[in-house]
BATI-938514 format. One record per residue (C-alpha): residue number from 1; residue in three letters; x, y, z. Coordinates in steps of 0.001 Angstrom, whole numbers. Layout:
    i   aa        X        Y        Z
  NUM  Ala        X        Y        Z
...
//
This chain:
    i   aa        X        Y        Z
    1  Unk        0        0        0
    2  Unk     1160     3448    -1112
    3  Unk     1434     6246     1433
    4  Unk    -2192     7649     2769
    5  Unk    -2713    11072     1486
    6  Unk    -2811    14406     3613
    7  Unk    -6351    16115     3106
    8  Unk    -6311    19348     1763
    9  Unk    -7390    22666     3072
   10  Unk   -10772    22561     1954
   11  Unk   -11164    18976     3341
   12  Unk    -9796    20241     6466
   13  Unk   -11520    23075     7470
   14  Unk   -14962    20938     6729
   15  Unk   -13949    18573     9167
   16  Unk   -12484    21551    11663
   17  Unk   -16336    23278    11435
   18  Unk   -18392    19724    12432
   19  Unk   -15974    18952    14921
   20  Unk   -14822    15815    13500
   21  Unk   -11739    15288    15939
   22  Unk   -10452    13374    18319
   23  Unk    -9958    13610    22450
   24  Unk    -7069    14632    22359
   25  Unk    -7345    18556    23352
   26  Unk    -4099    19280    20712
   27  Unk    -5849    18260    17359
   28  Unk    -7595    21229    16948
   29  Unk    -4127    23156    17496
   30  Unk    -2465    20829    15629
   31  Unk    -4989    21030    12449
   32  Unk    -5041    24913    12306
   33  Unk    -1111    25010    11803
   34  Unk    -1519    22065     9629
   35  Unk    -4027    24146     7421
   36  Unk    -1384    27200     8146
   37  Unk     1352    25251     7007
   38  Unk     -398    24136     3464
   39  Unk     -850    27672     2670
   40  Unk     2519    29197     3605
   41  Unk     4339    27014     1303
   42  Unk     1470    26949    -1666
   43  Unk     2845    28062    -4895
   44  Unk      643    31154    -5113
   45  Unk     1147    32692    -1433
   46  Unk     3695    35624    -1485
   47  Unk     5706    36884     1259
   48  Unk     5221    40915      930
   49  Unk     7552    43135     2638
   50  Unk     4982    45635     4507
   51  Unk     7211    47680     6892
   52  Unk    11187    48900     7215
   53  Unk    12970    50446     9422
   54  Unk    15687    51879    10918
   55  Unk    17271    52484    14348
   56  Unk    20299    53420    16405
   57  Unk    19781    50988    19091
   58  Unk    19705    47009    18616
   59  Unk    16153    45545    17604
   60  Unk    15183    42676    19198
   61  Unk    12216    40323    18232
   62  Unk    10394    38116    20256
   63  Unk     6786    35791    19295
   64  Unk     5210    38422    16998
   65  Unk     6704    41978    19297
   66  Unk     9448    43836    17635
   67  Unk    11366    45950    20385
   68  Unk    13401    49058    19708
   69  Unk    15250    51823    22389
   70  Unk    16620    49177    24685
   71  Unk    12774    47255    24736
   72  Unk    11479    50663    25960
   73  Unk     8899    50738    22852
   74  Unk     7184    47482    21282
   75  Unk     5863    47095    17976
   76  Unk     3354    43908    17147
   77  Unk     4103    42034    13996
   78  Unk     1015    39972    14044
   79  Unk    -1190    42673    12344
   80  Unk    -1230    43417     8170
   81  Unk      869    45755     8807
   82  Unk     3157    46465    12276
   83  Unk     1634    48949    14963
   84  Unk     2957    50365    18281
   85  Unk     1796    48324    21330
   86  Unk     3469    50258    23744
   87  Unk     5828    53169    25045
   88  Unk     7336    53157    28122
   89  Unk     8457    56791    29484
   90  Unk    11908    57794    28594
   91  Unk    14333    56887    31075
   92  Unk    18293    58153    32212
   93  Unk    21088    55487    30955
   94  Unk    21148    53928    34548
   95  Unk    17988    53150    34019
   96  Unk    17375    51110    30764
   97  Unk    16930    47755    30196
   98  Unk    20240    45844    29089
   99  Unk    18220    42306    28810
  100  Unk    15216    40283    28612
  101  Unk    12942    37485    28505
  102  Unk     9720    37113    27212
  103  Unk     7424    34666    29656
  104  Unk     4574    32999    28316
  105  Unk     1888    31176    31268
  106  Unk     2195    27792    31803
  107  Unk     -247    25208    31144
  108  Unk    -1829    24030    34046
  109  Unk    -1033    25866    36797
  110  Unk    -3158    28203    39158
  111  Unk    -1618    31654    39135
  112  Unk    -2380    33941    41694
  113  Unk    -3438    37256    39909
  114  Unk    -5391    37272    36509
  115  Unk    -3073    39444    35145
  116  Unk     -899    36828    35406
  117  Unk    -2015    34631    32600
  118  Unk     -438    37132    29900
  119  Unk     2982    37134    28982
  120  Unk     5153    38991    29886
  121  Unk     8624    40656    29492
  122  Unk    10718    39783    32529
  123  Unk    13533    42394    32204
  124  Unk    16993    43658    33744
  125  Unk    18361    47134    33622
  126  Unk    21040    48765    33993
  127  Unk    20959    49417    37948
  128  Unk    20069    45928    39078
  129  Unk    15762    45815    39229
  130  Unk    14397    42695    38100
  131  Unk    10985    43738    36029
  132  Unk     8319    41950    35174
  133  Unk     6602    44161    32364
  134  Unk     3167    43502    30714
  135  Unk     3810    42056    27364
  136  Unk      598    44023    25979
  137  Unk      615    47219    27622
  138  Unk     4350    48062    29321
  139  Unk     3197    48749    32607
  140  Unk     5109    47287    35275
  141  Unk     3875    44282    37825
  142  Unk     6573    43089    39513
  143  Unk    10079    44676    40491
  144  Unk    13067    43264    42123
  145  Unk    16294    44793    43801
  146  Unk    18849    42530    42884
  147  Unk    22266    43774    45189
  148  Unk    24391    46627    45606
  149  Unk    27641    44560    45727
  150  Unk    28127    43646    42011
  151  Unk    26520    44433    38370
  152  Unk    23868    42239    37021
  153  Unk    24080    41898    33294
  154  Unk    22519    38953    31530
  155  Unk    19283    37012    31908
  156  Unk    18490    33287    30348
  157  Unk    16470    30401    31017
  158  Unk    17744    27426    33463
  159  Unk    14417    25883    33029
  160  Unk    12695    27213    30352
  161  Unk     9405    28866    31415
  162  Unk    10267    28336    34259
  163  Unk    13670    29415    36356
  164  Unk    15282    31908    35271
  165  Unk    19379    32563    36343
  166  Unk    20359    36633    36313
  167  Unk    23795    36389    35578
  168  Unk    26759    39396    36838
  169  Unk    29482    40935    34734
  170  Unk    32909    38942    35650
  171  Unk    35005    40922    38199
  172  Unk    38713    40413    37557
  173  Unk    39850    42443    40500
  174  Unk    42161    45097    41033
  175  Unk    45680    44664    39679
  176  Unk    47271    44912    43174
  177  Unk    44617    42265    44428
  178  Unk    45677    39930    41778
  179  Unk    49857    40245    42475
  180  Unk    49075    39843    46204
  181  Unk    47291    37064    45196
  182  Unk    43523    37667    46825
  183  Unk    40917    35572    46420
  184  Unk    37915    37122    45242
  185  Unk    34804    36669    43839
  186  Unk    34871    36103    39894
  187  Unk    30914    36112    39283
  188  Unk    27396    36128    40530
  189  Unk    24566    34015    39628
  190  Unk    21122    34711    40821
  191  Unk    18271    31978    40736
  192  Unk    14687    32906    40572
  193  Unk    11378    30497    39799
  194  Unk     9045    33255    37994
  195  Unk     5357    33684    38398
  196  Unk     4900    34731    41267
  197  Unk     8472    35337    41539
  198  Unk    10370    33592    44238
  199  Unk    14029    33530    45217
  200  Unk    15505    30248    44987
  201  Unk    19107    32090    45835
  202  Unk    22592    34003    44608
  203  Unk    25391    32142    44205
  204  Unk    29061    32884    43722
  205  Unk    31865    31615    42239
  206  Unk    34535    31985    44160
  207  Unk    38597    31691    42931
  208  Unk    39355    29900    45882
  209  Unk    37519    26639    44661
  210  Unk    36864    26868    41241
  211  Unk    40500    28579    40078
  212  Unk    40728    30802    36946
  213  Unk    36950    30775    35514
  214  Unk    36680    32452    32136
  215  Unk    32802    32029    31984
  216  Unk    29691    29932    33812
  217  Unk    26276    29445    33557
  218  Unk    23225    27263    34798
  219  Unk    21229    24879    32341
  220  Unk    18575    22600    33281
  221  Unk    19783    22956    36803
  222  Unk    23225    22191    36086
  223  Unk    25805    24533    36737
  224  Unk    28498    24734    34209
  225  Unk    31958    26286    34635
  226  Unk    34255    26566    31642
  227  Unk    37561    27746    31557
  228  Unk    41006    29342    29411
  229  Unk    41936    26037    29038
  230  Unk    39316    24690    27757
  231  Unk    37731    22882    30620
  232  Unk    34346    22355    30969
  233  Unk    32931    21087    34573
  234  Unk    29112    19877    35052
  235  Unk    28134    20361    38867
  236  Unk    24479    19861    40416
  237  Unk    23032    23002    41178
  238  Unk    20583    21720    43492
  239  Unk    23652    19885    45649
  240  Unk    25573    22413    45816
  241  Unk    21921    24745    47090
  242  Unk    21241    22028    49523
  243  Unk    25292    21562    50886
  244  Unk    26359    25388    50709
  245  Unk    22997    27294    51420
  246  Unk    23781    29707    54229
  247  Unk    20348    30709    55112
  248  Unk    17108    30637    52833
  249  Unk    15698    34257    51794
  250  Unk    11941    35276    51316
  251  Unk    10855    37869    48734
  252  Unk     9662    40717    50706
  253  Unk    10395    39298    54165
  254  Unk    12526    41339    56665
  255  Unk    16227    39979    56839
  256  Unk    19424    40525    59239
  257  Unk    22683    39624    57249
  258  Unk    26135    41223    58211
  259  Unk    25074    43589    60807
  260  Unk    22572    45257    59098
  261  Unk    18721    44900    58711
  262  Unk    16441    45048    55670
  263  Unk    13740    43822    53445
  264  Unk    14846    41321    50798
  265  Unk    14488    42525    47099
  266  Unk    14386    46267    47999
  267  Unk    16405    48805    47895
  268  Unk    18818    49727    48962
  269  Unk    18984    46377    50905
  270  Unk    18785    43813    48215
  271  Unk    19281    40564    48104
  272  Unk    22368    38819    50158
  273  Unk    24286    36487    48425
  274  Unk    22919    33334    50514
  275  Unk    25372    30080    48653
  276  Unk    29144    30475    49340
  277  Unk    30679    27287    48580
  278  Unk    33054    26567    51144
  279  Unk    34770    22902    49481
  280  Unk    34881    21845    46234
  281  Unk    31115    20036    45364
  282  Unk    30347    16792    43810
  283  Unk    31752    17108    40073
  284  Unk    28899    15215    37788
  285  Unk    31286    15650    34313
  286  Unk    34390    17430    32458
  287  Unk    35875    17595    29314
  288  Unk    38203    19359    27612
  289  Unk    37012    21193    24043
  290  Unk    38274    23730    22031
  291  Unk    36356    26953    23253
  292  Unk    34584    25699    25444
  293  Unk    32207    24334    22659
  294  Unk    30352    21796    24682
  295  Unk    26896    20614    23548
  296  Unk    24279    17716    25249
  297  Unk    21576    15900    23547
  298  Unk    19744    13379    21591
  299  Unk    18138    10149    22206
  300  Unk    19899     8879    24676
  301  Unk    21993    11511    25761
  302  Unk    25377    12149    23539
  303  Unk    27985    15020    23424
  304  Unk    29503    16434    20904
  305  Unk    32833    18671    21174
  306  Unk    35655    19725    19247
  307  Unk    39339    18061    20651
  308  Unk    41091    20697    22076
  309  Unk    43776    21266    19538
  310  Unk    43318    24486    17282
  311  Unk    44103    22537    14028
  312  Unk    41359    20212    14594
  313  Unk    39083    23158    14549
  314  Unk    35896    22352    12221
  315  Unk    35989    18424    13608
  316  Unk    33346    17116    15508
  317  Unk    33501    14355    18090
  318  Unk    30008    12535    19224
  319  Unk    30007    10635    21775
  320  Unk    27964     8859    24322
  321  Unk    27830    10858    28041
  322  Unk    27296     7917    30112
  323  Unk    30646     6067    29042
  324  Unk    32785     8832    27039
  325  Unk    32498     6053    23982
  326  Unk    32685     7837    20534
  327  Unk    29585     6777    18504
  328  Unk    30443     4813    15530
  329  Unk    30627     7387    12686
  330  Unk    30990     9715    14898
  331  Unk    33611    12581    14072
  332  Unk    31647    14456    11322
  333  Unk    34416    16601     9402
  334  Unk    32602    18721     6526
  335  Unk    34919    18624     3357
  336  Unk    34745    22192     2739
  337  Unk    37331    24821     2715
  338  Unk    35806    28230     3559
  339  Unk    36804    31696     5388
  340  Unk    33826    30577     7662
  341  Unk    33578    27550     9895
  342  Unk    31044    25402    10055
  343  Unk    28999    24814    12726
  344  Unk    27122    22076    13978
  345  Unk    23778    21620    16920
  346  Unk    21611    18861    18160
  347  Unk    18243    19471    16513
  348  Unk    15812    21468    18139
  349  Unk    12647    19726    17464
  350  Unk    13798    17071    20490
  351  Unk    14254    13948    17610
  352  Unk    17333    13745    19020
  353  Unk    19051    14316    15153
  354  Unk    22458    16627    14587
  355  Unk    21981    19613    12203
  356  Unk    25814    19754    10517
  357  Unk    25748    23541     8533
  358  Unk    28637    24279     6061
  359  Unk    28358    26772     3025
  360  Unk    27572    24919      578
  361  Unk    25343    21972     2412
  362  Unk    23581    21301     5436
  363  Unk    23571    17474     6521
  364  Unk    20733    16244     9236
  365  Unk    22191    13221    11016
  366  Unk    20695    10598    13220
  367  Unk    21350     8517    16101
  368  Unk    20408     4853    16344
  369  Unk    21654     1790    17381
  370  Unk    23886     -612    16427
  371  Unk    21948    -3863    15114
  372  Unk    23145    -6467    17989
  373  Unk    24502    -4069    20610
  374  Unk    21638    -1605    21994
  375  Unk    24735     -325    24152
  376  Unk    26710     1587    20841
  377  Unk    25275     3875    18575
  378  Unk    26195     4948    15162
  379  Unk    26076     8084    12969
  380  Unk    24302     8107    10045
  381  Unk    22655    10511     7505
  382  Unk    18480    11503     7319
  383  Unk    19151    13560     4768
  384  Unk    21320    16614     2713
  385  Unk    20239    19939     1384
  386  Unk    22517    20996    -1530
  387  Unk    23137    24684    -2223
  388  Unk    22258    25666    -5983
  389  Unk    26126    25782    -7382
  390  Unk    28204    24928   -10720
  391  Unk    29903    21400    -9527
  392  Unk    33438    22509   -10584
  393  Unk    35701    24616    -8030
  394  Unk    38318    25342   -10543
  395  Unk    38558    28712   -12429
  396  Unk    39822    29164   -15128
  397  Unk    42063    32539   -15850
  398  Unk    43428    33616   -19161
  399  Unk    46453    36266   -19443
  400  Unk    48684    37106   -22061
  401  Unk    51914    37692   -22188
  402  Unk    54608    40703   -23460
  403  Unk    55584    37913   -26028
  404  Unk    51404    37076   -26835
  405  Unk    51353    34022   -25068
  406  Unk    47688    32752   -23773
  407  Unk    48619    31086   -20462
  408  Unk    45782    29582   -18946
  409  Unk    46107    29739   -14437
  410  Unk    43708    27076   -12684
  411  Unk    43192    27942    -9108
  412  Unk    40516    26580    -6572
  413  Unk    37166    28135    -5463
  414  Unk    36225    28696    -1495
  415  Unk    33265    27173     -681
  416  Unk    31530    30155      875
  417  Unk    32973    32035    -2184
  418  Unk    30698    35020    -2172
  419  Unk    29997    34804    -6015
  420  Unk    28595    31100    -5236
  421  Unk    25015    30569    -3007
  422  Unk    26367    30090      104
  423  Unk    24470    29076     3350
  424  Unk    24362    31720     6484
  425  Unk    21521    30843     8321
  426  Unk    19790    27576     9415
  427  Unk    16781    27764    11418
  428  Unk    13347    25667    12860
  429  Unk    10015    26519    12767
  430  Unk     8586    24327    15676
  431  Unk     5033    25403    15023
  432  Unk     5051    24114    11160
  433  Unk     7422    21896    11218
  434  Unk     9770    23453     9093
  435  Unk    13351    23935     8417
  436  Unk    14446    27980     7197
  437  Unk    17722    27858     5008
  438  Unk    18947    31260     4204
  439  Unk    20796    31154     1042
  440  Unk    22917    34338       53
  441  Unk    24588    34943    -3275
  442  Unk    27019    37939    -4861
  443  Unk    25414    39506    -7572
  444  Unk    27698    42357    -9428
  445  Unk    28010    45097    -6527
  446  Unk    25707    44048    -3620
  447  Unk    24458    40260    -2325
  448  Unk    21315    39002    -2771
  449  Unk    19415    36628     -782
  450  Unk    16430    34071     -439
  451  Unk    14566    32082     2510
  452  Unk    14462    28422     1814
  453  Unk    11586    26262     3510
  454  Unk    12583    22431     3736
  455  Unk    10707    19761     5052
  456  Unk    11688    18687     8164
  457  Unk    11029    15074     8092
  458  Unk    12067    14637     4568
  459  Unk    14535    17880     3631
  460  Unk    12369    18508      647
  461  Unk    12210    22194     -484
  462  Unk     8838    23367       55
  463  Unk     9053    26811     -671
  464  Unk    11325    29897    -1772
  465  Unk    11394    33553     -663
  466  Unk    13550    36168    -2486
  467  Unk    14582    39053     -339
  468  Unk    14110    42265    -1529
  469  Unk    16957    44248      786
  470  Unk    20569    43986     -960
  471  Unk    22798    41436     1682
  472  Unk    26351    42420     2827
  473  Unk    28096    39167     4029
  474  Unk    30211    42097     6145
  475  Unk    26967    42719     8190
  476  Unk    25388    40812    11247
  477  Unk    22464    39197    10199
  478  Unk    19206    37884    12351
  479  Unk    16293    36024     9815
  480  Unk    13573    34923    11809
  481  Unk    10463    32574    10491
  482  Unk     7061    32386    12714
  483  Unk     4237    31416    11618
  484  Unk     2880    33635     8798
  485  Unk     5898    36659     9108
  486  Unk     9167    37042     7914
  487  Unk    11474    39469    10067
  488  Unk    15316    40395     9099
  489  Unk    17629    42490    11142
  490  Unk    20375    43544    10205
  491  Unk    23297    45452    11931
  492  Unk    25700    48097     9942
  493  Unk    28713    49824    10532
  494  Unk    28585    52772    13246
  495  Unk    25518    51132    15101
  496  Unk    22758    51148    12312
  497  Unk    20125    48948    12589
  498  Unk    17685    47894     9996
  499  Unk    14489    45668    10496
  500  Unk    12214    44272     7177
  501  Unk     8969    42723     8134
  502  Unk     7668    40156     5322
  503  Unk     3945    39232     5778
  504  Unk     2140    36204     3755
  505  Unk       53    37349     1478
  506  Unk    -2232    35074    -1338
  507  Unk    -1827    35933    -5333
  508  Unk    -5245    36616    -6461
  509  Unk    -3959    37596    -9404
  510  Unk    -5942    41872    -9156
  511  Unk    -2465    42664   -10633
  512  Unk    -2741    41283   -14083
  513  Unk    -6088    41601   -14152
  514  Unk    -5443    45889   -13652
  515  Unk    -2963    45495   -16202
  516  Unk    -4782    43976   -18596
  517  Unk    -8045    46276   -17580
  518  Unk    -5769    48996   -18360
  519  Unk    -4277    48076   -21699
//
């Protein structure tokens, strides 16, 4: 039997309006984008480009809100054409927001406030509040005093939606400190669980017992410390809260620390720093990789660095995290030579595959298991997606000589040769279930590009969008793909930023039929 065919649009929405569905609460969802899907990548739908502009500070986009001056005014996407949400009031330098995170309410849980079933922007600026803003209107809900003893800086999810780690610039310490050889305190990390907000501590990281950290970070309650040498260590944030916890802090609540009395999370109190590891905790992992580039995933759970030698840069070692074991197949080595690296990530749709990028291809891999021995697992490939290139990388070049001699120079191609498509962007549409491939060529004078959509289960090209902006490979370049909108950002020389917003929109053909009404 042949494969069962997907109904169409029509078919669906029928079945959609007499409820013909199952139990299951996410066919409905799951229908809608499939109907979404069918018309984004149908031959007549168009992807318009309704809006551009320009700013001096960065633009940052996040699920259908554009943000400009720091994420002091938001612009929604989601309409034919973008339209300002929100202002908030001008504000000193001190004062503005140097990071965010945009919180969407979780399923299934029983917030206290109605308000609190909106997202929101959870946001740090520049002198140490902790905001939660209104994702609709900019008014604030929530604020935080972080501490007076150090500089908060950068914001991310430990569990997504859920804890959130606040993250201090590094302090090196004074010059004399270091040649009398002080030990200080290298970095901060504060842990929150958000809505309602509660303080699940600060911790530092301390010289002392760690040594000479260049960088760390939590992750799925792990804490991870990297350093120069290209180190990483994997410790248990939740032992090390239990072992080191000095004394357990309460939003709002009245505290005594050091001699002096105060209400945690306000000013000018604070919050203490409450986790001072004393001894060296429990270490879970380590590696060495080049960079620090250390990645975990896939089904089960596999590595993948890059040996810790700078001429093995652009090789890739996979291998299993509960013995060390390389995977058979496993160090993927792109046979490219380019200006650019290439890069390479564990899926994102959770399949447990390996996205492998390089300019001129991008490889999905998978993980399975060796036939006979469930305990090793091999390397293999789902499928390729070939940039649209002559085959040859020779060129040809003709010159003649004083004498009139032709003599014909060969000489080799790059692969991310700007005159040659070239792949700068690889991105995943969760919501579709789609893969974005930005291709970019070199056309005379300026670089033109085009968004690719690829099937995700099969790598098949579904769809292709030309961009209308000119592309300069010089540039920093942001694409993003959700839903029904297109949305580049782009970053110039001297701190110019430039935003395009593409919107889907269906051929009808009015065009051609006003040209020919004309002629």
């Amino acid at each position: 039997m042949g494969p069962t065919r997907k109904p169409n649009v029509c078919s669906r929405l029928s079945r959609r309006a007499l409820g013909c569905f199952s139990r299951d609460a996410g066919v409905v969802q799951r229908t809608n984008l499939g109907i979404l899907r069918a018309l984004v990548c149908q031959e007549s739908t168009k992807f318009k480009n309704v809006w551009t502009t320009h700013s001096r500070s960065p633009i940052a986009y996040e699920r259908g809100r554009i943000y400009f001056d720091n994420y002091r005014r938001c612009v929604s996407s989601v309409a034919s054409e973008p339209r300002k949400l929100y202002e908030m009031p001008k504000c000193s330098k001190s004062e503005k927001i140097e990071d965010a995170l945009l919180w969407e309410c979780p399923v299934g849980d029983i917030l206290p406030n109605s308000s609190d079933y909106k997202s929101s922007l959870i946001a740090l600026t520049a002198h140490n509040w902790l905001l939660r803003v209104s994702a609709t209107t900019g008014k604030i809900l929530e604020k935080i005093y972080l501490a007076p003893y150090c500089k908060f800086r950068y914001l991310s999810w430990d569990t997504p939606q859920e804890v959130i780690a606040v993250k201090s610039a590094q302090n090196r310490g004074s010059a004399v400190a270091r040649q009398a050889g002080i030990q200080h305190v290298l970095l901060y990390l504060a842990v929150f669980r958000v809505l309602p907000f509660s303080l699940v501590g600060i911790l530092e990281i301390n010289k002392k017992i760690f040594g000479n950290v260049t960088d760390a970070t939590l992750s799925h309650g792990i804490l991870i410390v990297m350093y120069s040498s290209g180190l990483v260590r994997l410790y248990s944030f939740q032992t090390i809260a239990e072992q080191f916890m000095q004394q357990k802090l309460d939003l709002g609540c009245a505290c005594r620390w050091g001699g002096t009395t105060g209400t945690v999370g306000e000013a000018p109190f604070g919050i203490p720093c409450n986790i001072k590891i004393t001894d060296m905790p429990p270490l879970l992992f380590e590696v060495s990789s080049l960079e620090n580039a250390f990645q975990i995933g896939g089904h089960p759970w596999h590595y993948i660095i890059t040996p810790n030698k700078k001429k093995q840069k652009g090789v890739f070692h996979i291998c299993a995290l509960k013995n060390n074991s390389l995977a058979k197949n496993g160090i993927q080595e792109m046979d490219c030579c380019s200006l650019e690296s290439d890069w390479i990530y564990f899926h994102p749709d959770a399949s447990g595959r390996i996205i492998h990028v390089g300019p001129n291809q991008v490889k999905v891999l998978k993980l399975t298991e060796i036939e006979n021995n469930s305990s090793q697992h091999q390397i293999s490939e789902d499928f390729v997606i070939l940039a649209n290139r002559e085959n040859n990388k020779n060129e040809n070049v003709l010159t003649v000589t004083a004498s009139g001699r032709v003599v014909k120079k060969s000489f080799n191609l790059l692969d991310d040769d700007p005159e040659q498509e070239t792949f700068k962007i690889v991105d995943y549409e969760d919501e579709l279930d789609l893969l974005s491939v930005v291709a970019v060529t070199q056309i005379d004078a300026e670089g033109k590009a085009h968004l690719d959509f690829h099937c995700n289960e099969y790598g098949t090209l579904l769809k292709s969008i030309p961009l209308v902006e000119s592309w300069d490979v010089t540039y920093s370049h942001e694409v993003y793909f959700d839903r029904d909108l297109v949305l580049h950002i782009e970053q110039k020389p001297n701190r110019v930023f430039s935003c395009y917003v593409y919107q889907m929109v269906c051929d009808t053909g009015e065009e051609e039929e006003t040209i020919n009404r004309s002629c």
